[in-house]
TORPA-373730 format. One line per 4 residues: number of its first residue (from 0); for each residue z, x, y of N, C-alpha, C. Coordinates in nm, 2 decimals. Each point is the difference from the previous one (the first is absolute). Layout:
<atoms>
NUM	Z,X,Y,Z,X,Y,Z,X,Y; ...
</atoms>
This chain:
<atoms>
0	13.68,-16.76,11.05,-0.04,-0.03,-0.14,-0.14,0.03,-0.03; -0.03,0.06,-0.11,-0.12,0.02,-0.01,-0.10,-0.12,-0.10; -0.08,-0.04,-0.01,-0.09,-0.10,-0.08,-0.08,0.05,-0.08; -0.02,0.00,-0.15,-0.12,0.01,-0.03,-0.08,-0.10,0.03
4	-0.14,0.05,-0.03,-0.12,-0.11,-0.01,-0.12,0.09,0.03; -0.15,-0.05,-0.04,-0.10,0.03,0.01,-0.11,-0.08,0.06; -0.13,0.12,0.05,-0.12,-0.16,0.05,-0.10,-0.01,-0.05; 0.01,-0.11,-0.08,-0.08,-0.03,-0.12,0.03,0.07,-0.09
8	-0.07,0.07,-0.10,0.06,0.13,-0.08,-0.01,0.10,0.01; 0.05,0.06,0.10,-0.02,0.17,0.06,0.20,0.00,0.08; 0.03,0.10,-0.08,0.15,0.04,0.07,0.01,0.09,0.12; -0.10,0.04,0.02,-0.06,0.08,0.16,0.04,-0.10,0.13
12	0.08,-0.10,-0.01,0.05,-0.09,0.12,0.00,0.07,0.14; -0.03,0.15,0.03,-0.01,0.05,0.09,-0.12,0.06,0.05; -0.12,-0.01,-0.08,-0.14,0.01,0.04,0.00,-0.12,0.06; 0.03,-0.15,-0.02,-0.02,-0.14,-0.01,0.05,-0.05,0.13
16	0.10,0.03,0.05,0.12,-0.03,0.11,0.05,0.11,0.10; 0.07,0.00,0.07,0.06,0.03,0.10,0.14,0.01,0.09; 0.10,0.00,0.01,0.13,-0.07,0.01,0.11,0.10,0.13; -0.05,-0.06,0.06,0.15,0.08,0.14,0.12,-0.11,0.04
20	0.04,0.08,0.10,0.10,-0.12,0.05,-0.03,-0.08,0.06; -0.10,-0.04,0.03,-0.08,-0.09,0.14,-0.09,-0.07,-0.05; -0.07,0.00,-0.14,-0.13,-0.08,-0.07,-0.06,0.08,-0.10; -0.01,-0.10,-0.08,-0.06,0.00,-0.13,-0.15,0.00,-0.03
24	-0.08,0.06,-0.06,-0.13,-0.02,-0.04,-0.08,0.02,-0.12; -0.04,-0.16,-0.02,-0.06,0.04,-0.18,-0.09,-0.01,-0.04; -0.09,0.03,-0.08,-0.17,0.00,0.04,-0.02,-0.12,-0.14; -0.11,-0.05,0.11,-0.04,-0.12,-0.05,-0.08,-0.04,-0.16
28	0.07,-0.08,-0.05,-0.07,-0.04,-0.15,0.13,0.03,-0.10; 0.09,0.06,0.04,0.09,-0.01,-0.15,0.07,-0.07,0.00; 0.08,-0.02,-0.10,0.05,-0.18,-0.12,0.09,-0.03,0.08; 0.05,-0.10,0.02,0.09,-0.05,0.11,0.13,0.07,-0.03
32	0.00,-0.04,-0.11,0.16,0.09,-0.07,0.03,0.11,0.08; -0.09,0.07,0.05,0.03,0.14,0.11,0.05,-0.04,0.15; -0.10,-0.06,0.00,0.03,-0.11,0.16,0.16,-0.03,-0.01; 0.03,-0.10,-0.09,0.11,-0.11,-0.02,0.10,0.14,-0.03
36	0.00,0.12,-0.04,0.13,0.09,-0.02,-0.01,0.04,0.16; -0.08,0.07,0.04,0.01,0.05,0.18,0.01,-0.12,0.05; -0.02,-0.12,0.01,0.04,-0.07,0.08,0.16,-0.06,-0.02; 0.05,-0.01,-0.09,0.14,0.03,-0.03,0.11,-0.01,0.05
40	-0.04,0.19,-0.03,0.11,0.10,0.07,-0.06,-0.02,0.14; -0.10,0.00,0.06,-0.06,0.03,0.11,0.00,-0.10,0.13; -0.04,-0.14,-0.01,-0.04,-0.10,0.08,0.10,-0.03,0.13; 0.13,0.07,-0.05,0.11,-0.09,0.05,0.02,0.12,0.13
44	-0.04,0.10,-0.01,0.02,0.12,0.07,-0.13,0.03,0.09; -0.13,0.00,-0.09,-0.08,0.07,0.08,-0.17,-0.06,-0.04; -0.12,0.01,0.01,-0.08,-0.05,-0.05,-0.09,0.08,-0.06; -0.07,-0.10,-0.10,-0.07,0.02,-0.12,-0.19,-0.01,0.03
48	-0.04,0.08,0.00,-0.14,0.00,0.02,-0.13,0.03,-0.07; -0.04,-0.10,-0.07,-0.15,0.05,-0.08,-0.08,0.06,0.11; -0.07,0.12,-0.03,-0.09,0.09,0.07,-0.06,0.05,-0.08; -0.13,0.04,0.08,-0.07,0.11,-0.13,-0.05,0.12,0.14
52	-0.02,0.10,-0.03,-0.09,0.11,0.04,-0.13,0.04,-0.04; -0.10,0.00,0.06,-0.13,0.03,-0.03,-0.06,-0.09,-0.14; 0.06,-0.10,0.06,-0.07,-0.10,-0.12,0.08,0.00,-0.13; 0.09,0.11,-0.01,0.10,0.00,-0.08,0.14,0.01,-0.02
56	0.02,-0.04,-0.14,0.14,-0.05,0.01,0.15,0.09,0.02; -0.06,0.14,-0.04,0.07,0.12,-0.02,0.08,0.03,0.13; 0.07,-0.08,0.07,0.01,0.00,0.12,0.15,0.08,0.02; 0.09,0.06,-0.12,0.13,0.07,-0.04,-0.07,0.16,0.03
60	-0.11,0.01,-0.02,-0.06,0.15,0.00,-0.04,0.02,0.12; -0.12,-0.10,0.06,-0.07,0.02,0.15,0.08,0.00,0.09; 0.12,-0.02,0.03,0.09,-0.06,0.15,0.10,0.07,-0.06; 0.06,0.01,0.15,0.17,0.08,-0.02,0.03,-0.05,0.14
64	0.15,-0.02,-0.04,0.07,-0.04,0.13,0.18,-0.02,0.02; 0.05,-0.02,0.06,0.14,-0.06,0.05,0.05,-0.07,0.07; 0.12,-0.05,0.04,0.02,-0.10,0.10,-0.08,-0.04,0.10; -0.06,0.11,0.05,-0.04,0.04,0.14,-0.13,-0.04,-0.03
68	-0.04,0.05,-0.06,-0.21,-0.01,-0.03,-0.07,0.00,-0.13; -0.13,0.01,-0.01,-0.07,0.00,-0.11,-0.14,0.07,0.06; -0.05,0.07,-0.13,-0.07,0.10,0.03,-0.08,-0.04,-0.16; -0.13,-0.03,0.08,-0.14,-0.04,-0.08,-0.07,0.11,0.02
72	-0.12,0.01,-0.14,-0.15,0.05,0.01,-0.08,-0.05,0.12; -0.11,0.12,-0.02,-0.07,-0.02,0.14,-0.09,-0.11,-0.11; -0.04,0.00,-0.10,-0.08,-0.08,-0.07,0.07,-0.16,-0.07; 0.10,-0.05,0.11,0.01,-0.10,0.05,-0.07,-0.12,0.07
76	-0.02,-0.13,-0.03,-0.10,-0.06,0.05,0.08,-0.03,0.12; -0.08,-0.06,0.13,0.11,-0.06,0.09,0.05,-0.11,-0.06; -0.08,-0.11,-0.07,0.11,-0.13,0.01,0.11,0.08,-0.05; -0.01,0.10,-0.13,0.12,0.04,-0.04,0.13,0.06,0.11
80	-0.05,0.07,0.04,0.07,0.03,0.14,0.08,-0.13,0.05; -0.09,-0.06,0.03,0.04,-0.16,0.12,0.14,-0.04,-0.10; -0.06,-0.04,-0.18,0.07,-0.08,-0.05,0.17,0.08,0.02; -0.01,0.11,0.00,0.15,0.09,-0.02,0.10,-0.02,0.14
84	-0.09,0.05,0.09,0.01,-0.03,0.17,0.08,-0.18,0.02; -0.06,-0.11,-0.05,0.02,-0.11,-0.01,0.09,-0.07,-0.06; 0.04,0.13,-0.10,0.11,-0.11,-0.13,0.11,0.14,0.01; -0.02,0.08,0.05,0.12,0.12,-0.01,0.12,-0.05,0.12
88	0.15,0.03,0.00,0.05,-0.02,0.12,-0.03,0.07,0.11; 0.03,-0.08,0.12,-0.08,0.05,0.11,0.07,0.14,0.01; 0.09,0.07,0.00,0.05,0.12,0.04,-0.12,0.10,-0.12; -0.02,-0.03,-0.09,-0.08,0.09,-0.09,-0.12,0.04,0.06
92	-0.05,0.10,0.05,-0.09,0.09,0.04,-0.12,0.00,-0.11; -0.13,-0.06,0.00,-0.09,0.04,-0.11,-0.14,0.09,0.04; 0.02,0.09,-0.05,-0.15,0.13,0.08,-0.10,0.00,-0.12; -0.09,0.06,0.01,-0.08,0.02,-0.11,-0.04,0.13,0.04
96	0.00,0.12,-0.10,0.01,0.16,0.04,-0.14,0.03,-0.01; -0.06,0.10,0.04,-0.13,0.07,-0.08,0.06,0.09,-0.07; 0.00,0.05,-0.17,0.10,0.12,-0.06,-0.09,-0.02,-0.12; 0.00,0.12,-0.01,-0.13,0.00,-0.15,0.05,-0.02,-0.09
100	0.17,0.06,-0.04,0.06,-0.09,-0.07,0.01,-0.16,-0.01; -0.02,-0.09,-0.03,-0.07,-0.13,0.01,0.14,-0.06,-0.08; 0.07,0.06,-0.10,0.09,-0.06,-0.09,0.11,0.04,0.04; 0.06,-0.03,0.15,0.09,0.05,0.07,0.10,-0.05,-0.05
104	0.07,-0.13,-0.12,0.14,0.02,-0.04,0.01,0.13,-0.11; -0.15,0.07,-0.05,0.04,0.12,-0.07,0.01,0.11,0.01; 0.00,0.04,0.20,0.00,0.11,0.03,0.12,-0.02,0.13; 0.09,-0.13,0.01,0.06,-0.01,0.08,0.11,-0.07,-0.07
108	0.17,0.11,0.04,0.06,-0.12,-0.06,0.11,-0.01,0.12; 0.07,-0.12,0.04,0.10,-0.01,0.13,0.11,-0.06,-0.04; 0.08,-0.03,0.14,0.12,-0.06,-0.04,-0.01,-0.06,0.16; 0.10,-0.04,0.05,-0.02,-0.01,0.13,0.05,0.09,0.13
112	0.02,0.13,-0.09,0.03,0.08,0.11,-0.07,0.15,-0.01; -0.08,0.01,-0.15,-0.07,0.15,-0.04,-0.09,-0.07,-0.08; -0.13,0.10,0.03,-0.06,-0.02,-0.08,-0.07,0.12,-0.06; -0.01,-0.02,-0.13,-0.07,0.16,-0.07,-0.16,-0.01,-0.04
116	-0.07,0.07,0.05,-0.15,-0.04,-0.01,-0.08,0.16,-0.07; -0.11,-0.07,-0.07,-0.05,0.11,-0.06,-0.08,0.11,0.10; 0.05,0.11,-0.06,-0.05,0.16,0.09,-0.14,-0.04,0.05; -0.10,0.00,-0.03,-0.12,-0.02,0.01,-0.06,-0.14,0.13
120	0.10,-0.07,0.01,-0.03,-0.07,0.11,-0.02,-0.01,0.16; -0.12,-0.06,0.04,-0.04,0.04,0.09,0.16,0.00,0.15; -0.07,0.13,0.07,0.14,-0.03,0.14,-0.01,-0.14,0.03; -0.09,-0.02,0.05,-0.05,-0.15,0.10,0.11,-0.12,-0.10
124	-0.03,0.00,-0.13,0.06,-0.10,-0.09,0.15,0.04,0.03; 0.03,0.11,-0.02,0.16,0.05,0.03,0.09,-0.05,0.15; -0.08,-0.02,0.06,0.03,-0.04,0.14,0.04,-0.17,0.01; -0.12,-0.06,-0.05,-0.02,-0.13,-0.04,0.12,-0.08,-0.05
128	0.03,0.09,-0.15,0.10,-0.04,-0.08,0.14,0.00,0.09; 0.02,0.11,0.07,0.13,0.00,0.09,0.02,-0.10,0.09; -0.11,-0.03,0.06,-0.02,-0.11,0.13,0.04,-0.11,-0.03; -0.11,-0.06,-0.13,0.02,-0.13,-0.05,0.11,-0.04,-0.04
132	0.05,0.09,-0.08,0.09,0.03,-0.09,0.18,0.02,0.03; -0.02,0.05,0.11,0.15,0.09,0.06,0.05,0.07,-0.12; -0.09,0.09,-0.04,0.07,0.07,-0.11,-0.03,0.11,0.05; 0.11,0.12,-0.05,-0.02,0.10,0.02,-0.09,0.11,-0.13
136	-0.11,0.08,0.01,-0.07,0.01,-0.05,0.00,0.14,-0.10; 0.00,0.05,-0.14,0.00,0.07,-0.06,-0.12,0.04,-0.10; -0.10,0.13,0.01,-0.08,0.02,-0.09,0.05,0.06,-0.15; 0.01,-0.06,-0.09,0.08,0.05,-0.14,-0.04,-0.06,-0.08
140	0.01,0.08,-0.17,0.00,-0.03,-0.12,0.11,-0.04,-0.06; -0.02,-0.05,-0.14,0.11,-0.10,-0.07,-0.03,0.07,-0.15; 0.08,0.07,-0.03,-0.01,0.02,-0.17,-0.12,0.14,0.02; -0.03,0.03,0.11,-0.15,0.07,-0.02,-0.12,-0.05,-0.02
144	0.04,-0.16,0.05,-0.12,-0.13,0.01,-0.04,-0.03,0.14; -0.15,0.02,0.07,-0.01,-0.05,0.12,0.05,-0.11,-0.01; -0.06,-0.10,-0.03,-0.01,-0.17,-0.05,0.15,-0.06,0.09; 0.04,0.06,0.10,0.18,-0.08,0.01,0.02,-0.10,0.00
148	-0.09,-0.06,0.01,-0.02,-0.19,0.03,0.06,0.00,-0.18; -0.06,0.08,-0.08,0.00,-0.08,-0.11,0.11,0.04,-0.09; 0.03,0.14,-0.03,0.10,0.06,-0.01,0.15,-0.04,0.05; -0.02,-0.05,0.12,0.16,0.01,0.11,0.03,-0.13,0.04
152	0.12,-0.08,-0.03,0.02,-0.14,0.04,0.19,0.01,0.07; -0.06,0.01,0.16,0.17,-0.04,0.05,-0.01,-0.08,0.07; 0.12,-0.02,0.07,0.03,-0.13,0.03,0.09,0.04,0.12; 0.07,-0.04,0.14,0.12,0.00,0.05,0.14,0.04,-0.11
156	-0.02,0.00,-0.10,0.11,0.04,-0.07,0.00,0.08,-0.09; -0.10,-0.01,-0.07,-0.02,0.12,-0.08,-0.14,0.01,-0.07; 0.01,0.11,-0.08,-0.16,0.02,-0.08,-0.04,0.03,-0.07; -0.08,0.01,-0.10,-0.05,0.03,-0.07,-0.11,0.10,-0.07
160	0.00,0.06,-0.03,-0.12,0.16,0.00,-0.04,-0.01,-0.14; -0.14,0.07,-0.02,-0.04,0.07,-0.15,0.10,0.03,-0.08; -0.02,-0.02,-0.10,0.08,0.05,-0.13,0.05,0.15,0.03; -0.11,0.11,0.01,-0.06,0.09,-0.04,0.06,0.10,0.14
164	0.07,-0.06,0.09,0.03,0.05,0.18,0.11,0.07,-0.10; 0.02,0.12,0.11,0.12,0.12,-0.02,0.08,-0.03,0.08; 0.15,0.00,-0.06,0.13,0.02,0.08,-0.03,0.04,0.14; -0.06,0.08,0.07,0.01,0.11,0.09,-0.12,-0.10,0.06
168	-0.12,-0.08,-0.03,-0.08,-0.04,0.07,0.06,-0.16,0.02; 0.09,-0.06,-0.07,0.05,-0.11,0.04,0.11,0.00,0.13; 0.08,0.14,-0.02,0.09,0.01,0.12,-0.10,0.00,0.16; -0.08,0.08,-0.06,-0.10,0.02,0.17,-0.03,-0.11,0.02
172	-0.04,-0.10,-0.12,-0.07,-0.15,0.08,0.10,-0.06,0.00; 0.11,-0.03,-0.06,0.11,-0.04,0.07,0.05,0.03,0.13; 0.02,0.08,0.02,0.01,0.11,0.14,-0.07,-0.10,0.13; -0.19,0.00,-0.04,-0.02,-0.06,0.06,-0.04,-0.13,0.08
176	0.05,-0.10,-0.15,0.01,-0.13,0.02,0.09,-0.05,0.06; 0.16,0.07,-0.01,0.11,-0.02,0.01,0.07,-0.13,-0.13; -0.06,0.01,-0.08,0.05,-0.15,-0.07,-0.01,0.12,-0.16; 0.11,-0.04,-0.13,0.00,0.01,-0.14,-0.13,-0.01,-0.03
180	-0.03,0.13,-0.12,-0.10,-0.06,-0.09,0.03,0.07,-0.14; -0.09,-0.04,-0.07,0.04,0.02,-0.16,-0.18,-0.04,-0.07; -0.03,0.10,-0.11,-0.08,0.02,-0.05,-0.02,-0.13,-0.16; -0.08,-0.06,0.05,-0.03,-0.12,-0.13,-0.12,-0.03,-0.01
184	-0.01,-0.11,-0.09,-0.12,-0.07,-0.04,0.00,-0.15,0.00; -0.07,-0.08,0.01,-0.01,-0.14,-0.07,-0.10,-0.03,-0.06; -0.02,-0.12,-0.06,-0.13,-0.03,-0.09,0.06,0.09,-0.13; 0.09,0.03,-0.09,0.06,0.01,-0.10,-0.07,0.19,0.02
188	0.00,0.11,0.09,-0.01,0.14,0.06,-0.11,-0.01,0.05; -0.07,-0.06,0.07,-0.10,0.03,0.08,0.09,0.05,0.15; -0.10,0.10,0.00,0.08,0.08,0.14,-0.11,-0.03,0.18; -0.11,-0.12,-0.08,-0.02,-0.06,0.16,0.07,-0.12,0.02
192	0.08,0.06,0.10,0.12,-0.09,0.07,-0.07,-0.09,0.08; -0.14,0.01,0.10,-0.05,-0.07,0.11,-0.06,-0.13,-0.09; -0.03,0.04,-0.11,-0.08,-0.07,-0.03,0.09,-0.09,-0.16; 0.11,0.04,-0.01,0.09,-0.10,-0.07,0.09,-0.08,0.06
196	0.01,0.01,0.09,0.11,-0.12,0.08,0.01,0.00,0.13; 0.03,-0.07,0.09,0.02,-0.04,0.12,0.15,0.00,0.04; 0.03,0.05,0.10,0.15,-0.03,0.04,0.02,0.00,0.18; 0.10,-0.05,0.01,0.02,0.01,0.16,0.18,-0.02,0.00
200	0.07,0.02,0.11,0.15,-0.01,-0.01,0.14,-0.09,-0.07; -0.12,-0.10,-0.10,0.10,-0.11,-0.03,-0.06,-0.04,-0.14; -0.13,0.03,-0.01,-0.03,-0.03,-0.11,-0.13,0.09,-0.11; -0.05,-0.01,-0.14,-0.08,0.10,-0.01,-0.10,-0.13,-0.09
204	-0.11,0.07,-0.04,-0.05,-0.05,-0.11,-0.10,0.09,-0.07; 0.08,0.02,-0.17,-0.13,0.06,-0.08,-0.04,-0.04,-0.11; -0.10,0.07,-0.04,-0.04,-0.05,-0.13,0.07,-0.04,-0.10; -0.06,-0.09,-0.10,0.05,-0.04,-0.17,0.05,0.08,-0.07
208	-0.07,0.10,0.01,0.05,0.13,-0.10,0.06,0.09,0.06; 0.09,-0.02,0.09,0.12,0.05,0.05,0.14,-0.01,-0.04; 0.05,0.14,-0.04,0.13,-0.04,-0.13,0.10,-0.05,0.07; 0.09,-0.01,-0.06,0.16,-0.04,0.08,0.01,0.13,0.07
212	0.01,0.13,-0.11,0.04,0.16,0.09,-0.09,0.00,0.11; -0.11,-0.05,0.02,-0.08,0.05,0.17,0.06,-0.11,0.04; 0.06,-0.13,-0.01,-0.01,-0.08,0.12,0.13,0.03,0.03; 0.11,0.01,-0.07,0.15,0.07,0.02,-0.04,0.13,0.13
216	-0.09,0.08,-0.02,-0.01,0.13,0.08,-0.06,-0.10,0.14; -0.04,-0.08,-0.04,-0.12,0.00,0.13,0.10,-0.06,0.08; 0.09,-0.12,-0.08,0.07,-0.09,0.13,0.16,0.06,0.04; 0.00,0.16,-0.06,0.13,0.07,-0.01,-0.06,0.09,0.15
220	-0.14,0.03,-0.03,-0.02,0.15,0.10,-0.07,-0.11,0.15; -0.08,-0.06,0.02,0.00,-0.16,0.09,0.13,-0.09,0.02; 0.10,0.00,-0.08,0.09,-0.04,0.08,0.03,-0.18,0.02; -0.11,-0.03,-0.14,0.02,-0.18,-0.01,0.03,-0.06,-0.10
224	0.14,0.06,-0.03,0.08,-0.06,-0.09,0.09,-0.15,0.06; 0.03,-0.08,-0.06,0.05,-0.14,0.10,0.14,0.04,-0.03; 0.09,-0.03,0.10,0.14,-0.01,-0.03,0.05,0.00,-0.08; -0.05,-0.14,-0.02,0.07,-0.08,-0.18,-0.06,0.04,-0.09
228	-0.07,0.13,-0.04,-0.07,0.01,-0.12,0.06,0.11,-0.09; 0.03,-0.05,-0.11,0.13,0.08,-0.06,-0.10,0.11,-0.11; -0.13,-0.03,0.01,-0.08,0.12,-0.08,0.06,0.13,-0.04; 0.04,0.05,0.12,-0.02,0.11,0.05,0.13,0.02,-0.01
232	0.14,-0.07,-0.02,0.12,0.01,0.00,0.03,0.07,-0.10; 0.10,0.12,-0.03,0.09,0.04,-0.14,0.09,-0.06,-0.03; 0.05,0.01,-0.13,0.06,-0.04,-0.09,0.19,0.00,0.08; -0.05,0.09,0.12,0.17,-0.04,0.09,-0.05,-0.09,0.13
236	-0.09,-0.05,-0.05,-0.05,-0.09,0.15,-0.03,0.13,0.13; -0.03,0.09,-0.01,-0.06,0.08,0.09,-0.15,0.01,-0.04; -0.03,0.05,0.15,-0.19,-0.02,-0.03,-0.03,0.17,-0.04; -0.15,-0.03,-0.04,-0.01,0.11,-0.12,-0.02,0.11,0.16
240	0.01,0.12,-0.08,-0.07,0.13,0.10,-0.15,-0.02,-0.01; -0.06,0.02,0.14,-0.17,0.01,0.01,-0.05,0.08,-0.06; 0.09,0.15,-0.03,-0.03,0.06,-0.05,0.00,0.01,-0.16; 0.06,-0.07,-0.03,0.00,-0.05,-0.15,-0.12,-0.05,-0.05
244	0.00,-0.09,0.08,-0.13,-0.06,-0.04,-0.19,0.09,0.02; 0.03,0.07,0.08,-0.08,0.12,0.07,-0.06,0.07,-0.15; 0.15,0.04,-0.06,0.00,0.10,-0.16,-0.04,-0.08,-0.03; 0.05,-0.16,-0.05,-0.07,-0.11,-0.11,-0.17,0.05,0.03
248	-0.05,-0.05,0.08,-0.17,0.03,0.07,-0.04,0.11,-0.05; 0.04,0.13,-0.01,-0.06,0.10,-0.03,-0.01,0.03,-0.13; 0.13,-0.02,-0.07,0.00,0.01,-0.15,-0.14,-0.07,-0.04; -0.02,-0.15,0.03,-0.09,-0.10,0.00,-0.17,0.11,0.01
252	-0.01,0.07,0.09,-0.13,0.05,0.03,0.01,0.10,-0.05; 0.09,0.08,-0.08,-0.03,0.11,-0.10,-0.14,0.02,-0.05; 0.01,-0.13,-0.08,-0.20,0.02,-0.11,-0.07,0.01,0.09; -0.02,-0.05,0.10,-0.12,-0.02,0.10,-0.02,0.18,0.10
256	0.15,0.01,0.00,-0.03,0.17,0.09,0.02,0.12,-0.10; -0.01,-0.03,-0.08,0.00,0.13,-0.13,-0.08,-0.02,-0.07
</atoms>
C-alpha cells in the first residue's frame, strides 16, 4: 500500500528519508505527522531512525543502501557513523565511501540484488557498492539522465523509470534488473522518482500531491496492492490490467511531454 504524506511542507519525502527492507531513515526536525505515518506502516517489521548526514537532514539524498548495507558520504561525522553502526540491525554493514559524488542516493539507485550507478563514478566506489552491497553492479543512464538515484526507483519487484525513458531503453534495464518496470511520475508529473517517494517490498511512501493515477501505477508496477482492496477490482469483480492503468498514466502526462 502506498501512503501519502509530507515533511513538514515539502513533498520531496525522498530527499528527507530513506526506506529498504532492513531499516528506515529520517532526517531529523520534521513534524511528527511524518514520523507517526513511517512508524505505522513500519515499526512492527523493521526500525525507524532519525539521522542526519554532515550536519544535515537531507539524509534520502546522501546514503543509499539495502538489506545488506548502507553507504554514507565521506563528509560524514563519526558520531554520525557510530550513531547508524549502533541503531542499524546488526547484519547491516555501514561503510562511509570516499566518491566525489557526495549525493550518493542521486547517482546510485539499488534493489537488493542490482544496482545502477551513474557512468562517471569512481571504480574504487564501484567495487565498494558491490561488496557492501551484494549487488551486482551496472554503469547506465535513465531517460538520457545520469542522475539514476533520482530518475530510477525499483524495488525486488518492480520499478519505476523517467517519464521520458524509451520502450527499447526500458526493456534493456529491465533485462538488467530482472524485475517489471513502467515509465511514471509522482508529486502530480514530476519525473524525480528518488526524490518523491520511498518504497521497499511491502510498502511505499509519497508525496501530497500525488494523484490517484500515480499511486494506482506505483502500487500496480511495486506490487502493494492488499488482498482485500477492491480499488483496483472491475465492474466483473476482476482486477484491472497493469497495463490499463499504465495508458491511464500516460494519457495523464500528455501536457507535461508535449
Amino acid at each position: 500500500m502506498a501512503t501519502r504524506c509530507s515533511f513538514e511542507n515539502s513533498n520531496e519525502i525522498g530527499v528527507f528519508s530513506a526506506l529498504t527492507n532492513s531499516y528506515c531513515l529520517a532526517g531529523i526536525g520534521g513534524s511528527e505527522n511524518f514520523y507517526s505515518d513511517l512508524e505505522a506502516e513500519l515499526r512492527d517489521h523493521i526500525p525507524v531512525l532519525h539521522a542526519t548526514i554532515s550536519g544535515c537532514r537531507f539524509v534520502g539524498r546522501t546514503t543509499v543502501g539495502n538489506v545488506r548495507g548502507l553507504l554514507i558520504p565521506n563528509t560524514a561525522t563519526d558520531q554520525e557513523l557510530q550513531h547508524l553502526r549502533n541503531s542499524l540491525p546488526d547484519q547491516v554493514v555501514v561503510q562511509r565511501i570516499e566518491e566525489r559524488f557526495s549525493a550518493l542516493g542521486n547517482v546510485i539507485s539499488t534493489n537488493d540484488h542490482v544496482a545502477l550507478i551513474h557512468p562517471d563514478t569512481d571504480r574504487e566506489t564501484e567495487e565498494i557498492i558491490s561488496d557492501v552491497l551484494g549487488v551486482e553492479v551496472f554503469r547506465q543512464t535513465v531517460g538520457g539522465q545520469a542522475l539514476v538515484g533520482s530518475y530510477a526507483k525499483f524495488t525486488n519487484q518492480g520499478g519505476m523509470v523517467h517519464p521520458r525513458t524509451t520502450i527499447q531503453d526500458m526493456e534493456e534495464l529491465s533485462s538488467l534488473l530482472q524485475v517489471p518496470l513502467v515509465a511514471g511520475t509522482v508529486n502530480r508529473g514530476s519525473d524525480v522518482l528518488g526524490g518523491g517517494m520511498i518504497v521497499n517490498d511491502w510498502c511505499a511512501f509519497c508525496g501530497l500531491d500525488t494523484t490517484g493515477t500515480e499511486i494506482s501505477v506505483l502500487e500496480s508496477i511495486f506490487k502493494l496492492q492488499r488482498r482485500n482492496n477492491n480499488s483496483m477490482m472491475g465492474a466483473a469483480g476482476t482486477s484491472a490490467e497493469p497495463m490499463d492503468i499504465v495508458m491511464d498514466m500516460r494519457s495523464s502526462l500528455i501536457d507535461q511531454l508535449s
